[in-house]
C-alpha positions in Angstrom: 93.6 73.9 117.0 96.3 71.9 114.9 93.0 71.2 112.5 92.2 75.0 111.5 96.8 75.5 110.7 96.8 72.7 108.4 93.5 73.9 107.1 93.8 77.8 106.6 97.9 76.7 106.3 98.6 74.6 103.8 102.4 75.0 103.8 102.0 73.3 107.1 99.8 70.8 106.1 102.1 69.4 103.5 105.2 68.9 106.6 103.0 66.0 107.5 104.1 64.1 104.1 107.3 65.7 103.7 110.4 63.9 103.1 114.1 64.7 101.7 112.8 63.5 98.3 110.1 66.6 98.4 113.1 68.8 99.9 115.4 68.4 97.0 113.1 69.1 94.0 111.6 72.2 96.4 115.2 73.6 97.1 116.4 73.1 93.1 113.2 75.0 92.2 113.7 77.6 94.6 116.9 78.3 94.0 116.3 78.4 89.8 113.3 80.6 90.9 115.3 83.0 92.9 118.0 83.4 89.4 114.9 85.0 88.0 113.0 87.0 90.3 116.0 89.2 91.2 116.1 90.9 87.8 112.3 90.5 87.2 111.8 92.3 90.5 114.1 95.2 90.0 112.7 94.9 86.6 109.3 95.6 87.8 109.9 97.9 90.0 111.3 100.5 87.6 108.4 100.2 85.4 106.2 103.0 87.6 109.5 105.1 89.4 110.3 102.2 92.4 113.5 102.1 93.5 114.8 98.9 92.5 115.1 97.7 96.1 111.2 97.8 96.9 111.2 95.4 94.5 113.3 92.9 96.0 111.8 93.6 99.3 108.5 92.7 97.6 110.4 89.5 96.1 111.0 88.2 99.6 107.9 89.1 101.7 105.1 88.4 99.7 106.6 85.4 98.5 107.1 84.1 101.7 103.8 85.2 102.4 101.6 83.7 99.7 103.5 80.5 99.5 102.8 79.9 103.6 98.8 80.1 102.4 98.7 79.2 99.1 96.4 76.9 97.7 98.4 76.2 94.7 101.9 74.0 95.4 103.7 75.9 93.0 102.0 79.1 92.5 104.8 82.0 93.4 103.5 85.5 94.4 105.5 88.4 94.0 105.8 91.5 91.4 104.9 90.8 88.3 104.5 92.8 85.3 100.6 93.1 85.3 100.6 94.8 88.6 103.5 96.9 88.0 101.9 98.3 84.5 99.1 98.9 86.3 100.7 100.7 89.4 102.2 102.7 86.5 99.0 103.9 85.5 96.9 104.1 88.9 100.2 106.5 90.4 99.9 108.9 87.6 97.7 110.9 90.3 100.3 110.8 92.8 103.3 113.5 92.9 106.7 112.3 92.4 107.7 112.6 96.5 104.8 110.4 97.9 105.1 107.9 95.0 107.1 105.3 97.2 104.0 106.2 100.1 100.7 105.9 97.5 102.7 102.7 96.8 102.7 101.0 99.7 99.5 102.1 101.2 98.1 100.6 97.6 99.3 97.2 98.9 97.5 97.4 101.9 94.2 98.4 100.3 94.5 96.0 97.8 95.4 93.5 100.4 92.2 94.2 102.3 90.3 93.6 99.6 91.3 90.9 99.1 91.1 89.4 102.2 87.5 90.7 102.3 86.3 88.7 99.1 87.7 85.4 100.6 86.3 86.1 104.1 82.7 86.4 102.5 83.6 83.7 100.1 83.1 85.4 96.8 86.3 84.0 95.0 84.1 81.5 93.1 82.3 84.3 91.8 85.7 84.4 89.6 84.7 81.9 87.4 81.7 84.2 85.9 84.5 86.8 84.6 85.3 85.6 80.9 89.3 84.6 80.4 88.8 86.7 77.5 89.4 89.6 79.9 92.6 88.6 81.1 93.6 87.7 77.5 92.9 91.5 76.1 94.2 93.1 79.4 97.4 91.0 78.3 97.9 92.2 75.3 96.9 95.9 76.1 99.2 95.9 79.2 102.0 94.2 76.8 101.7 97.2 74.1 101.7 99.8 76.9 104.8 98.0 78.6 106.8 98.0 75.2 105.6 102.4 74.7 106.5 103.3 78.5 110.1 101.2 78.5 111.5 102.9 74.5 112.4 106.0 76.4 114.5 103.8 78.7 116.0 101.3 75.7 117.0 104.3 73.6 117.8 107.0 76.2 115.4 109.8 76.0 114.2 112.2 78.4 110.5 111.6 80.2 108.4 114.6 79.3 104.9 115.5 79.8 102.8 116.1 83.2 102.6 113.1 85.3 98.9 113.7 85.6 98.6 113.8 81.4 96.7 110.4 79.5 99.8 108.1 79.1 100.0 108.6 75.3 100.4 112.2 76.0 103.4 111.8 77.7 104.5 109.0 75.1 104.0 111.7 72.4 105.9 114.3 73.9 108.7 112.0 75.3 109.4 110.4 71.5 109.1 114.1 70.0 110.9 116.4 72.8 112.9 113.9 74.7 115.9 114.3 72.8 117.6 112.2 70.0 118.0 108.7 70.2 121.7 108.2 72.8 123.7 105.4 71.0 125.8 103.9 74.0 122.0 103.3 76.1 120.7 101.5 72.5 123.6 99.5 72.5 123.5 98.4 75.8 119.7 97.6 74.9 120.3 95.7 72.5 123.2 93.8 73.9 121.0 92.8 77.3 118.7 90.7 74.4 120.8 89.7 72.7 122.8 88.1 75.8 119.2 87.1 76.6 118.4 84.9 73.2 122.2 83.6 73.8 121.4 82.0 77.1 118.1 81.1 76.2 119.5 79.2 72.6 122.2 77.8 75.1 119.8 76.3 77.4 117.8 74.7 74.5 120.7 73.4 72.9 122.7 71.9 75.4 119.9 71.3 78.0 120.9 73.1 81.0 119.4 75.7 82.9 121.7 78.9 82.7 119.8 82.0 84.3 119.5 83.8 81.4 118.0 87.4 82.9 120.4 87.6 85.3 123.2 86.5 83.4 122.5 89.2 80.9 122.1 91.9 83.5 125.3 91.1 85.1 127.1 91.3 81.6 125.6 94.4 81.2 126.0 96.0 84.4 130.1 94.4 84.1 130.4 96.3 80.4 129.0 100.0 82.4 131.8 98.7 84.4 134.8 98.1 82.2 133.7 100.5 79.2 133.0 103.3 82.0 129.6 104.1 80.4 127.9 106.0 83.1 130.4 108.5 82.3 129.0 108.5 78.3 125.8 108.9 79.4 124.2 105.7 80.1 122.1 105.8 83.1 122.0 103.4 86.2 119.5 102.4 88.6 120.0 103.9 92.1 122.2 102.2 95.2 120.8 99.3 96.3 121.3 99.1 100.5 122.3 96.3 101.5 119.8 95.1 104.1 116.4 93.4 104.5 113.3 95.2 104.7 112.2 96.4 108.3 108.7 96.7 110.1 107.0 99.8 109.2 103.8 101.1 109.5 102.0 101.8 106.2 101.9 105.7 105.5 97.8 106.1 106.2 96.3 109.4 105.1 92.5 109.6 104.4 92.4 111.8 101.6 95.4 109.7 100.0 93.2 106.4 100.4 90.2 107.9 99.3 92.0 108.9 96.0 93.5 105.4 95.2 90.5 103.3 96.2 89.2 102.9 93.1 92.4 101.8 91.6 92.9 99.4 94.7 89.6 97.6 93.4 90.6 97.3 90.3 94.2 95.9 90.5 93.3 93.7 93.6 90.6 92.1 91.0 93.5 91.9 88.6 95.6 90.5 91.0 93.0 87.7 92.0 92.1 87.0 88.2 95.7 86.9 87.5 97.0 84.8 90.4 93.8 82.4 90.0 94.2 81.9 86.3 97.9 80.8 86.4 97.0 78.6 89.6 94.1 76.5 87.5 96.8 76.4 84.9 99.3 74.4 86.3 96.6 72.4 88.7 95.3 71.3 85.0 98.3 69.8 84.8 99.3 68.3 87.9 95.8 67.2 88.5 95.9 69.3 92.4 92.0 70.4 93.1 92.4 74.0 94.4 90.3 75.9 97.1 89.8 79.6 95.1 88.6 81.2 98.6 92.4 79.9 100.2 93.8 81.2 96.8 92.3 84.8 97.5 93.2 84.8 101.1 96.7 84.1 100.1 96.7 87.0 97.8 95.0 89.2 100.3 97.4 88.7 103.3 100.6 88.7 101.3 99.8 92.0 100.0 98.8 93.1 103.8 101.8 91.5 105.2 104.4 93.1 102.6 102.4 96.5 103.3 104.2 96.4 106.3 107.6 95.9 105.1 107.6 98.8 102.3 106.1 96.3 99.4 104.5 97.5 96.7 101.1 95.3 95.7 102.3 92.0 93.6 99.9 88.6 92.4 101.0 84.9 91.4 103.9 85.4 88.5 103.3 83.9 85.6 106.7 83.5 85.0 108.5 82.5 87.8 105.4 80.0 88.3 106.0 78.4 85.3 109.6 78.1 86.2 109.0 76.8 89.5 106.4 74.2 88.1 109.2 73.3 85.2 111.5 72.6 87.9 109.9 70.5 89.6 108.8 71.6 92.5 106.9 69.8 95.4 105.2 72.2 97.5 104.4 75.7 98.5 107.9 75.0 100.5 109.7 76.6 97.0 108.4 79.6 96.9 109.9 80.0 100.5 113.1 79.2 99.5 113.2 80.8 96.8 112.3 84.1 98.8 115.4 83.0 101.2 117.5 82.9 98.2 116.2 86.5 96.8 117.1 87.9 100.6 120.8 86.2 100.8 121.5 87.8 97.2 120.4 91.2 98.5 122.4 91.3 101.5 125.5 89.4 99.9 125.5 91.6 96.3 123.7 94.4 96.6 126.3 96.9 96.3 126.9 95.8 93.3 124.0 96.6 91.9 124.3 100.5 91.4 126.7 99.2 88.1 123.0 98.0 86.5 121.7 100.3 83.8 118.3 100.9 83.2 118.8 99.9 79.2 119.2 96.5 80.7 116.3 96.7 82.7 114.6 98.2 80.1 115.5 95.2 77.8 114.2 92.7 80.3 111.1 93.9 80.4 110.6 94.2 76.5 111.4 90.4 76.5 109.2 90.3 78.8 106.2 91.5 77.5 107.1 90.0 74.2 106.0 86.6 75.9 103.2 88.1 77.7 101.3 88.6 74.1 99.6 85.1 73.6 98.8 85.4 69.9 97.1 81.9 69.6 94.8 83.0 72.2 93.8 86.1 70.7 92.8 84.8 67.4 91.1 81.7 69.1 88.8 83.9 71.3 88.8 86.7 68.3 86.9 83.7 66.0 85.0 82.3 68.9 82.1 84.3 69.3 81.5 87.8 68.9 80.9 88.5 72.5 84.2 87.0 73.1 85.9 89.1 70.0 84.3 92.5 71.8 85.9 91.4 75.4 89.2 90.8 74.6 89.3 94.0 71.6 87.8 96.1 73.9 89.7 95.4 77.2 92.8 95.7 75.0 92.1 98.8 73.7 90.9 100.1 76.9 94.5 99.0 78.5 95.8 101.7 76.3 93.4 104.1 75.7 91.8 104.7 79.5 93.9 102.7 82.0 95.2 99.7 82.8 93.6 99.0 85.8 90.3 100.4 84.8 90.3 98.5 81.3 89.9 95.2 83.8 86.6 96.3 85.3 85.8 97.8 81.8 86.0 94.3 80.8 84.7 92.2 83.7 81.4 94.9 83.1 81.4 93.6 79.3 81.6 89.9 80.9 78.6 90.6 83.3 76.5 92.6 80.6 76.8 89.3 78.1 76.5 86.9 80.1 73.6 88.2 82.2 71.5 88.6 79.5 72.2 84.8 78.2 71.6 83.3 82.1 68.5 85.4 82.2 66.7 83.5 79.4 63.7 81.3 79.3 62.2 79.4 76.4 59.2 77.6 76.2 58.2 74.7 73.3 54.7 73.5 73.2 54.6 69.1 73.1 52.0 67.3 71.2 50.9 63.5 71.2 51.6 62.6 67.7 49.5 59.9 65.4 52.3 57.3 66.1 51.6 57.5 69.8 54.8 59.6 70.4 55.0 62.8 73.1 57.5 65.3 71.1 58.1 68.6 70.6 55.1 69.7 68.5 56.7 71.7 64.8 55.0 74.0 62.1 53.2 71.2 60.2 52.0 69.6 63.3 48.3 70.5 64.2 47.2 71.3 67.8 45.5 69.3 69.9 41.8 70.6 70.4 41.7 70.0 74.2 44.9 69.7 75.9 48.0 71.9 75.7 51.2 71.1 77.2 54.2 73.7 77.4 57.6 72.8 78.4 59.7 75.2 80.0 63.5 75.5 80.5 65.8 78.2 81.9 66.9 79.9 85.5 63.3 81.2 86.7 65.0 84.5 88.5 64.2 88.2 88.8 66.4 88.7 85.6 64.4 86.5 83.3 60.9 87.5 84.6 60.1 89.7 81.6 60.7 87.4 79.2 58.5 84.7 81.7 56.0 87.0 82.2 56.0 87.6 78.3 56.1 83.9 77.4 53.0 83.2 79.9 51.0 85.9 78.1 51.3 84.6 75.1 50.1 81.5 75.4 46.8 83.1 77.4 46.7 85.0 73.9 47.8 83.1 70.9 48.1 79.3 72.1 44.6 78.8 74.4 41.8 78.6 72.5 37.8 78.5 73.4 38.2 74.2 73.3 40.8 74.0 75.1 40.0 72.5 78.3 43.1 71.3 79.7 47.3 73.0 80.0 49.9 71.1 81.3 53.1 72.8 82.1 56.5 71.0 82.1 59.0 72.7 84.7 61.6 70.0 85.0 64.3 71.7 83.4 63.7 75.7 85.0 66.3 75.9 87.5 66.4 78.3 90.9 63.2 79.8 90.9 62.7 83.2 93.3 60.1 85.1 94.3 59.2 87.7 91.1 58.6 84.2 88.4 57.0 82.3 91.3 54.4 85.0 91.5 54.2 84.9 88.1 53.4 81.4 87.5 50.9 81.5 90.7 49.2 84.1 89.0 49.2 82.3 85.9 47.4 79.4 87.2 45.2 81.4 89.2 43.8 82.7 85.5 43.8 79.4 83.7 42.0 77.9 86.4 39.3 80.8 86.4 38.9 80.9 83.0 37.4 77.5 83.6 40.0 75.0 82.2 42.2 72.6 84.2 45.8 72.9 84.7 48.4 71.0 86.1 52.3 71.0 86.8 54.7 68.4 85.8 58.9 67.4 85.9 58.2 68.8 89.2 62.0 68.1 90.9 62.2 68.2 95.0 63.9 71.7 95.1 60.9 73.5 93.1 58.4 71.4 94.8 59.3 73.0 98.5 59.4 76.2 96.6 55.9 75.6 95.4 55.1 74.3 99.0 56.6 77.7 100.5 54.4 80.0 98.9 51.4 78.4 99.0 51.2 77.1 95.0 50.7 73.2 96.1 48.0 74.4 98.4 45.9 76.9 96.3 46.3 74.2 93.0 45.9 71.0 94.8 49.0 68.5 95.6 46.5 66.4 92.9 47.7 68.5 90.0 51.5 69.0 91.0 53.4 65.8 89.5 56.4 65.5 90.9 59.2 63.2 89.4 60.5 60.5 91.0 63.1 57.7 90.2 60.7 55.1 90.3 58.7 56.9 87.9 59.6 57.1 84.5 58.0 60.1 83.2 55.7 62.5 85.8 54.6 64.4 82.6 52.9 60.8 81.1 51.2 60.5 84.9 49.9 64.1 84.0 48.8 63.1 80.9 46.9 60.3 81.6 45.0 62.9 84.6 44.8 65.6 81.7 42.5 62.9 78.9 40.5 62.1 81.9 39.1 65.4 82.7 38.3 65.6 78.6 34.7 62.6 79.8 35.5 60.5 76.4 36.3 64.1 74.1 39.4 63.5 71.7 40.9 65.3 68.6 39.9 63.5 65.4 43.8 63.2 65.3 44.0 61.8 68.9 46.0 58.2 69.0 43.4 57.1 71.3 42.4 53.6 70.8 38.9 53.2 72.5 38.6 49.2 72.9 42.3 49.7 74.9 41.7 49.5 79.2 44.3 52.4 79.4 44.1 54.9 76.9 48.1 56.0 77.1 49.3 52.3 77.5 52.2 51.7 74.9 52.6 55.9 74.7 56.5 56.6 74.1 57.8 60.0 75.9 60.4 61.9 73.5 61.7 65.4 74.3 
């Protein structure tokens, strides 16, 4: 029993090498993790009409949660901006008085999805979705980020229909929201510049000041002194000061049925997300992660904050860096770190109703400032084309369609390029040149009269049967002549044959060998043997004419050779390296591919 908890809990496991030394560098990290995610989470929360509080809530639950089951040691879940831009966008549906509800039921959708792709173990399958998807939905989502948060920064007035495209309501905001309210600019531009202060202070004198909350608390103290509310400058609403209780997620049918399509997509994101930063920082501390535990983190810490009133969250980029940065020893952080976000929201929580949303605004523009990774665009934009279309078009889609549908617009893309490439077979006819040499056989090279040998490479699936089925015609019409009395086919490189290409090639066989010539299989590995074996190819051929390679054996296509110029009773090519006075007729024969 104590086996399957330090297996499926690997918080747990790591007590059993736990020491004060891994204590300190988890509680310093923790703590420094904390400073951020209080403004980050209030931060996020206000990007799709949360009150700032959910986002706390979400701060200390689904932390707690995903670091108890995390694969990755310092991976922290939580809000993050991705999610939150994308909650903007999947809520546009929802009416203003169940937004809070269609919230929290997402999480618990999106959890069970989750949960569902690491029960059935298809997290691996993650590593078939290009990056350059999560590299254009970064940029899109930054854009889209910086266009919903200038009403806030400049005080205007949100207009348009909730249910209007997003650059509807952008349009309409910028041109009948009103005119630009000084005091809310200021305090906009104050927050970053407090921001870059702290952060040039940190650099300079090598400390770690936490610059996002420091610059929200000097903010929320100028409202204070300067009595800005009263000029105009709007606040974010009363926090209460309390932890989040047990509650039921607010089920409806019809309500579920609306947002599951949106639930796919931003629990994918979430996984993509949350994976991507994990192999990031196990690249550098060297940790092997188990993807399958990394989804079934995700999953239950979005089921378990469900029940608390959390709104869906992912593995932070930022506040995983930070916690990496800091040192941090195990998924032990992240819990403190949530302990530390709790104490600060029963302890100063009244205080927050002083916090404008200019400030919060500001935050988040920084934010998605460092969310744009230009080196990575232009690296996967010169790369290759397919890569250029994934990450343009997710970006564009980000903006255009949806957030969280410009994701599956782009893992589609990923799938319909990649598909096409895994699905490929090629085929490159060998000859045995003058100088006694087996090579690939090019334009100048003549054929041999008698014997043929074709080499094949590629994954021998249902996708790439037309193009085997194509290639196996051809050489039936353009390579096999009237004197050609013996083909050899070269398999050891086709990988995970299935049923469509081995009927195929059974059929192929069955037509060479009724035509009246000889054919034969070679680079015949142990895996397509039994395959052969299953369906009945050894048997119908003969187990004589299936060479098989072994380590003892240096080359199963030179034993098929020799077998092929012994059907031939003495015939050669007036170009055939054969050397009559020699006992064996391929002795001294080199094998080049």
């Amino acid at each position: 029993m104590l086996s399957y908890v330090y297996r499926y809990i690997p918080a747990i496991d790591s007590l059993r090498t736990y020491g004060w030394t891994s204590l300190r560098r988890d509680a310093v990290a923790g703590i420094t993790v904390a400073a951020v995610a209080v403004p980050q989470a209030m931060a996020y929360a206000s990007i799709f009409g949360m009150p700032v509080e959910y986002g706390l809530y979400t701060a200390i639950v689904m932390t707690t949660v995903g670091a108890l089951f995390d694969s990755s040691r310092q991976l922290i879940n939580g809000p993050t901006n991705a999610i939150s831009i994308a909650m903007l966008s999947a809520l546009t549906v929802v009416p203003d008085e169940q937004r809070i509800g269609a919230a929290i039921l997402m999480a618990f959708l999106i959890g069970v999805i989750q949960t569902g792709i690491s029960l059935i173990r298809l997290g691996d399958l993650s590593r078939y979705i290009s990056h350059a998807v999560i590299v254009g939905f970064t940029a899109g989502a930054s854009v889209l980020l910086v266009l919903d948060q200038l009403k806030n920064a400049l005080g205007l007035r949100a207009r348009g229909d909730p249910a209007s495209h997003f650059l509807k309501r952008f349009y309409l905001t910028m041109t009948e929201g009103g005119a630009v309210h000084p005091p809310t600019l200021l305090v906009t531009l104050g927050t970053i510049a407090a921001v870059l202060l702290f952060r040039w202070m940190n650099r300079r004198f090598r400390i770690v000041l936490p610059e996002l909350l420091f610059a929200i608390v000097l903010a929320a103290v100028a409202v204070w002194y300067w009595d800005l509310a009263g000029r105009g400058v709007r606040l974010v609403e009363k926090v209460p000061a309390g932890l989040p209780a047990f509650k039921l997620p607010p089920w409806s049918w019809e309500l579920s049925s609306q947002l599951w399509g949106s639930a796919t997509a931003i629990g994918l994101l979430g996984l993509l997300e949350a994976i991507a930063m994990a192999k990031s920082i196990a690249a550098v501390t060297r940790q092997r992660l188990d993807i399958n535990q990394q989804c079934l983190s995700e999953g239950l810490a979005n089921v378990a904050g469900s029940f608390f009133q959390c709104f869906p969250g992912s593995g932070s980029l930022t506040r995983s860096y930070i916690n990496h940065q800091a040192g941090a020893a195990t998924q032990w952080s992240g819990v403190i770190s949530a302990g530390m976000v709790a104490l600060t929201v029963l302890g100063l929580a009244p205080l927050a109703e002083f916090i404008p949303r200019a400030a919060l605004a500001a935050v988040l523009l920084i934010a998605a400032t460092r969310m744009i990774d230009l080196p990575g665009l232009r690296y996967y934009c010169r790369a290759t084309h397919f890569d250029a279309i994934i990450v343009l078009s997710t970006a564009a889609a980000a903006v255009l369609v949806s957030v969280e549908f410009c994701i599956l617009i782009g893992v589609l893309l990923s799938f319909l390029f990649y598909v096409p490439r895994a699905a490929r077979v090629e085929m490159n006819e060998l000859i045995l040149t003058p100088e006694r040499i087996i090579r690939d056989r090019l334009p100048h090279d003549p054929a041999c009269y008698y014997v043929r040998i074709f080499n094949f490479e590629g994954e021998l699936f249902f996708g790439s049967a037309p193009d085997f089925e194509n290639i196996l015609q051809q050489i039936v019409d353009e390579q096999l002549t009237s004197d050609t009395r013996v083909v050899l086919l070269r398999i050891k490189y086709v990988r995970n044959p299935d049923a469509v290409c081995l009927q195929l090639l059974d059929q192929f066989l069955a037509d060479v060998l009724a035509s009246g010539r000889q054919v034969a299989v070679s680079g015949v590995r142990d895996d397509i043997y039994q395959a052969l074996i299953n369906v009945g190819i050894v048997e119908r051929l003969g187990a004589e004419r299936v060479f098989r390679e072994f380590p003892e054996v240096w080359s199963s296509t030179m034993s098929a050779l020799r077998w092929a110029y012994k059907q031939l009773d003495g015939q050669r090519c007036h170009h055939c390296p054969y050397i009559e006075v020699m006992d064996d007729p391929l002795r001294g024969w080199h094998y080049m591919i």
